[in-house]
C-alpha positions in Angstrom: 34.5 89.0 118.1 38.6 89.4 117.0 38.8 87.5 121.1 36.5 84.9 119.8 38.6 84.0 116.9 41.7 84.2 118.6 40.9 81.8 120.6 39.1 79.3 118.2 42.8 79.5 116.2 44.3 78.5 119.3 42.5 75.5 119.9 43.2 74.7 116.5 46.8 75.6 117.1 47.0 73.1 119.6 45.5 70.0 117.2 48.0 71.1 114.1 50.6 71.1 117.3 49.5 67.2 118.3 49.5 66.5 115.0 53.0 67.1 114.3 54.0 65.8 117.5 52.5 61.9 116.2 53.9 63.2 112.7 57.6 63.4 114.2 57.2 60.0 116.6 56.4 58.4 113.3 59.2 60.0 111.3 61.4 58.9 114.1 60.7 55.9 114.4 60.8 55.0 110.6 63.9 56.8 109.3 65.9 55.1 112.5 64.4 51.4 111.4 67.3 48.6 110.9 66.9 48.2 107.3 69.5 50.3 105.9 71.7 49.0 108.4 71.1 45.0 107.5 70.8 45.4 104.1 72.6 42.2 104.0 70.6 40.0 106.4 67.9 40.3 103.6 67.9 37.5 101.1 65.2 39.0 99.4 66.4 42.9 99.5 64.3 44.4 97.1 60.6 43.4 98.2 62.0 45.4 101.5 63.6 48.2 100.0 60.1 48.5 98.5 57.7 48.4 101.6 60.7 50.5 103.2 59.4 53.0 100.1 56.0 52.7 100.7 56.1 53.5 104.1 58.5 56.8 103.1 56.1 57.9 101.1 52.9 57.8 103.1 55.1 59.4 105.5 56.1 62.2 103.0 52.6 63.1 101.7 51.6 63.0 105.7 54.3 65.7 105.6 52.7 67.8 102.8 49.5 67.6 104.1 50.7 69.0 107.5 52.3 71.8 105.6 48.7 72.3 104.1 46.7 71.7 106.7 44.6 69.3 104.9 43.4 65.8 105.7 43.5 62.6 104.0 40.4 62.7 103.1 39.6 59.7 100.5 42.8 58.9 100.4 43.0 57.7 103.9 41.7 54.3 102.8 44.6 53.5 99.9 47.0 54.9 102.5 45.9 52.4 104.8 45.6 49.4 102.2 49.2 50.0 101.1 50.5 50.2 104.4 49.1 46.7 105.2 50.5 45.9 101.8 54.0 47.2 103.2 53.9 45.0 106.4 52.5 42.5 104.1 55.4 42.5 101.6 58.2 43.1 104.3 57.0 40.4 106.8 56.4 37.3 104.3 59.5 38.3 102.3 61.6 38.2 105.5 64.3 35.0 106.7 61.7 33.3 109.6 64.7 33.1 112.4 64.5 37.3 111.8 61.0 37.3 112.8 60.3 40.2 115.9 63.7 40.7 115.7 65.6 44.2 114.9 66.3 42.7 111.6 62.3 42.8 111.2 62.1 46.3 110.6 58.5 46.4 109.7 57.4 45.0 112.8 57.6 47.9 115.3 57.8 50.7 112.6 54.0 49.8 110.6 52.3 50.7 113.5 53.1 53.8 113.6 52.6 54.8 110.0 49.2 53.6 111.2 48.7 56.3 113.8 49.5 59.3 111.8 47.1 58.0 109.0 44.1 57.7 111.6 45.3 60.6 113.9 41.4 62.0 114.1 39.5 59.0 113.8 37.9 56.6 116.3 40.3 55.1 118.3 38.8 51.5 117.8 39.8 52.0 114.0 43.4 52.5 115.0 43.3 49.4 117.4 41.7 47.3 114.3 44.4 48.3 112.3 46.9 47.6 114.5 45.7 44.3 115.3 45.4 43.6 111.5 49.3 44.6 111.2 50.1 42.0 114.4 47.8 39.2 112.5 50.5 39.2 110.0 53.6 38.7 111.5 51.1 35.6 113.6 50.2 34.2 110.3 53.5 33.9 109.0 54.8 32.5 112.7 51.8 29.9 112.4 53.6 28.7 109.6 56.8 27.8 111.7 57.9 25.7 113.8 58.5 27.9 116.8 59.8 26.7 120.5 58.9 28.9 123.6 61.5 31.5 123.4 60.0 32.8 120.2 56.5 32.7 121.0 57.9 34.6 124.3 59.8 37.0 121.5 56.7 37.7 120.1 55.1 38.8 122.4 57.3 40.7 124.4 57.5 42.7 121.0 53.9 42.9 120.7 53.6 45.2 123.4 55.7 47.8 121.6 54.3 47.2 118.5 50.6 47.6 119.2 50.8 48.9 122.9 52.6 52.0 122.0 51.0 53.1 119.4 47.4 52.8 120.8 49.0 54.6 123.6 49.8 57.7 121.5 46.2 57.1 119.5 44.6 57.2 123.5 46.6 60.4 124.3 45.6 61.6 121.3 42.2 61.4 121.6 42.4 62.4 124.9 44.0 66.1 123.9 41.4 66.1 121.1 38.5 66.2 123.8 40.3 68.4 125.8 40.5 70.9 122.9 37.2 70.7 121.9 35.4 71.0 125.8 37.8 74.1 126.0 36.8 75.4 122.3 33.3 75.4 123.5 33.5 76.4 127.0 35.6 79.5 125.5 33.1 80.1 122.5 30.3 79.7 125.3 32.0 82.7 127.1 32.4 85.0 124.2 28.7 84.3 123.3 28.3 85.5 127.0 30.3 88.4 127.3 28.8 89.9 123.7 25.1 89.0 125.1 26.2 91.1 127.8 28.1 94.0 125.8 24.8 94.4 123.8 22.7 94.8 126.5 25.1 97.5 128.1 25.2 99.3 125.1 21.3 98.9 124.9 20.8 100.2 128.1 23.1 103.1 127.8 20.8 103.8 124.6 17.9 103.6 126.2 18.6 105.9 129.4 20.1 108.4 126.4 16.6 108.7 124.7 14.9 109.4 128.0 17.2 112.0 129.2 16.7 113.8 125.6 13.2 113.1 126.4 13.7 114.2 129.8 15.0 118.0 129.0 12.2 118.8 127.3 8.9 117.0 128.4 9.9 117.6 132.3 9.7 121.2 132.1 6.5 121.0 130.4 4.9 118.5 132.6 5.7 120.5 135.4 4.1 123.4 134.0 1.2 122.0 133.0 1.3 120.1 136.7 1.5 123.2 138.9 -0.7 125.7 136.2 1.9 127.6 134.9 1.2 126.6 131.6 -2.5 126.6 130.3 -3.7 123.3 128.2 -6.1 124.8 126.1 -3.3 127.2 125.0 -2.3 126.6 121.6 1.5 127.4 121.8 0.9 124.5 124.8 -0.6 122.2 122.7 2.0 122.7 120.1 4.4 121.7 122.4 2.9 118.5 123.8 2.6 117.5 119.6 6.4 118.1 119.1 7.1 116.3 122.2 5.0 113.7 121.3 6.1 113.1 117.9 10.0 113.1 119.4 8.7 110.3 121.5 6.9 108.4 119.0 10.1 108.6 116.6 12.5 107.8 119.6 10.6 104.8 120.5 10.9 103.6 116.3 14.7 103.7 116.5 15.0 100.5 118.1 12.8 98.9 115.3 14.0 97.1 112.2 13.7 98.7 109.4 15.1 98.7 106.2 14.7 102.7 105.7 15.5 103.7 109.4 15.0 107.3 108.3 11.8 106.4 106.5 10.5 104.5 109.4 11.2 107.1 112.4 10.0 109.7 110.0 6.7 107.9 109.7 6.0 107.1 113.0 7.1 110.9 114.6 4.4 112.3 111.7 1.4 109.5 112.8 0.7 112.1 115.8 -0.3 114.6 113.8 -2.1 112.5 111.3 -4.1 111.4 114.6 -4.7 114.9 115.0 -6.9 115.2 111.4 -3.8 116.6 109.3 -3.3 115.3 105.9 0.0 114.8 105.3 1.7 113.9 101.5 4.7 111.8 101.6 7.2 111.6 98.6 10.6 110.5 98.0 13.6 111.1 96.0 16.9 109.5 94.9 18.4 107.1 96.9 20.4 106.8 100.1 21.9 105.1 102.7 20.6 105.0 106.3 22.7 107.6 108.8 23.8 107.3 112.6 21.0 107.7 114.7 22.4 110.7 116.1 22.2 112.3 112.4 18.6 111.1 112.0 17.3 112.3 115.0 18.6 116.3 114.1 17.3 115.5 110.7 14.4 114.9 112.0 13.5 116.7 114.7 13.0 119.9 112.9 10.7 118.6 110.5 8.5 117.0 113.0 8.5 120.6 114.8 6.9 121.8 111.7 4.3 119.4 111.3 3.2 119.9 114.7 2.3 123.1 114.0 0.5 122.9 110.9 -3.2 122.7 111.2 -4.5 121.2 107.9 -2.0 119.8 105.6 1.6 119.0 105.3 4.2 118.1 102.4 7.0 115.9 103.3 9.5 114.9 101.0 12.8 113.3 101.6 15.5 113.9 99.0 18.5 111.8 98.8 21.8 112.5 96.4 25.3 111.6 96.0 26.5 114.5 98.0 23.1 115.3 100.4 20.3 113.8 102.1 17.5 116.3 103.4 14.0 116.3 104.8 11.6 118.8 103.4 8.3 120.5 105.0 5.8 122.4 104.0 2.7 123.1 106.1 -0.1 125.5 106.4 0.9 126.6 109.9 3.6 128.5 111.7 5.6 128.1 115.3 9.0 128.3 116.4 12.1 125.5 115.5 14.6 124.7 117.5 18.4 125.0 116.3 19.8 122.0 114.8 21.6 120.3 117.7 24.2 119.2 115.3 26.9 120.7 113.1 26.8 118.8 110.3 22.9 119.2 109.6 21.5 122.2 108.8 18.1 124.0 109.3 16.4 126.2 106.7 13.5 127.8 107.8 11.3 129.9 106.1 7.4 131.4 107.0 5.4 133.6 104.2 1.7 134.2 104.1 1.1 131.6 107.2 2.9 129.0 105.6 6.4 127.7 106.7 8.8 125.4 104.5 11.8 123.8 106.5 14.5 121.5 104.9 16.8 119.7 107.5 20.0 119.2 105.3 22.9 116.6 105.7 25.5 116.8 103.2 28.4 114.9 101.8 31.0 117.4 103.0 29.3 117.1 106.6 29.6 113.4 106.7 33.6 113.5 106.2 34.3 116.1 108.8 
């Protein structure tokens, strides 16, 4: 998971990176424009000065939002509208023998401003836009008389004015594919690789539970297989109950539950209830669902003592702050395996043919 997100930030490493990449071109591009160097080619100064200030501020908020790493958002549409406005103001305002000349500062600069605005949208919006900013500076020559040479000028500064531009839109948009295909092909892999992980782990589980099951119904199969052990013997068919019940509970760990303890508990205690025993069921306090590993000693012990009773059983399960423990009594007797953990503990005790075990996990236990 921590490889899946590392490389989904990456990917989006590499946009922010693009990003300030156009964000710099533009920058460039602006603050090195002619104006401040022909202030006094400009009859009209101070409709430029002001589109000059448009266009630094679009390009400072741009900045901010890099810094952010936001979007424009709604305000991509004003942005766009006042940068027209700026190629509007600069252009019209602007001596007509300085047209797509260096003097016409706005001409090859606009464009630009244009590309950072629509930097992750559609590529034909950019081209629309920067065909709307050429359309200006041709409405105002349409309003000259022009010889060859200019019309020549014009469009020999055309091609950096709406061909570069779209160029850096096309590359754009090509990087932005590229990221996402490789986004997805990597978040494809993860998906694979955990698929495969859980499975693993699955299938390590599972063999587990049959080797447990394995040390103790072998043996017994084999001695019921080559008569060493009798069937109609009762310690035998106290046995194949306990063994039974482990495998019922066993094959309930891999079920949802919310109570896993509840659940397995249930299921290990059906084979006796199959076998005429009435069993009581109660529960106490609250608690919060152990390891597997802890459930099955909690468990096991229990179940051995059910088995074993031939009429009736009490089981209770008692949860506190500091201890969770499953309670047994039944009319019956037989032997109980150790617990085969530490931190849960086995009380066992058999009076007048009837035997009470609690199977005890406790706070203490669960820090250790």
């Amino acid at each position: 998971m921590a490889s899946m997100t590392h490389r989904g930030i990456t990917a989006q490493e590499l946009l922010h990176g693009l990003r300030l990449a156009i964000t710099t071109i533009a920058g460039t591009v602006l603050l090195t424009a002619s104006l401040p160097r022909k202030l006094a080619a400009h009859d009209h100064l101070t409709p430029q000065l002001g589109a000059y200030a448009t266009l630094l501020g679009l390009l400072a908020v741009e900045i901010v939002l890099l810094v952010r790493r936001r979007d424009w958002g709604r305000l991509r549409g004003p942005a766009l509208g006042l940068t027209l406005a700026a190629s509007i103001l600069s252009t019209w305002t602007l001596r007509p023998e300085y047209l797509t000349t260096s003097t016409d500062w706005s001409f090859g600069t606009t464009g630009w401003i244009g590309v950072i605005l629509l930097y992750n949208r559609p590529i034909s919006l950019l081209a629309a836009f920067l065909v709307a900013h050429e359309a200006v500076t041709v409405a105002r020559v349409l309003t000259l008389p022009v010889d060859r040479d200019f019309v020549l000028n014009l469009v020999a500064g055309s091609v950096g004015t709406v061909g570069f531009p779209l160029a850096c839109g096309l590359a754009s948009v090509a990087l932005r594919s590229i990221a996402a295909l490789a986004e997805r092909a990597q978040a494809e892999t993860a998906a694979i690789r955990t698929a495969d992980a859980v499975a693993t782990a699955r299938h390590a589980a599972r063999q587990h539970r049959l080797a447990l099951l394995d040390a103790a119904v072998e043996p017994l199969l084999q001695g019921l297989a080559d008569g060493g052990r009798i069937p109609t013997d009762p310690a035998v068919q106290r046995d194949c109950a306990v063994e039974a019940a482990r495998l019922r509970r066993m094959l309930a760990e891999t079920d949802l539950s919310d109570d896993p303890l509840l659940h397995e508990l249930r299921h290990g205690a059906d084979v006796a209830e199959r076998q005429g025993l009435l069993i009581e069921f109660e529960t106490v306090g609250i608690w919060s669902a152990p390891s597997v590993e802890v459930r099955r000693a909690l468990l096991d012990g229990p179940l051995a003592a059910l088995s074993g009773a031939r009429s009736w059983a009490r089981v209770s399960v008692i949860g506190t702050g500091e201890a969770l423990s499953v309670n047994v009594v039944a009319d019956g007797t037989g032997p109980v395996a150790p617990s085969p953990r530490t931190d849960v503990e086995y009380l066992v005790v058999s009076e007048d043919d009837t035997t009470w075990i609690e199977a005890r996990w406790t706070a203490a236990s669960r820090s250790s």
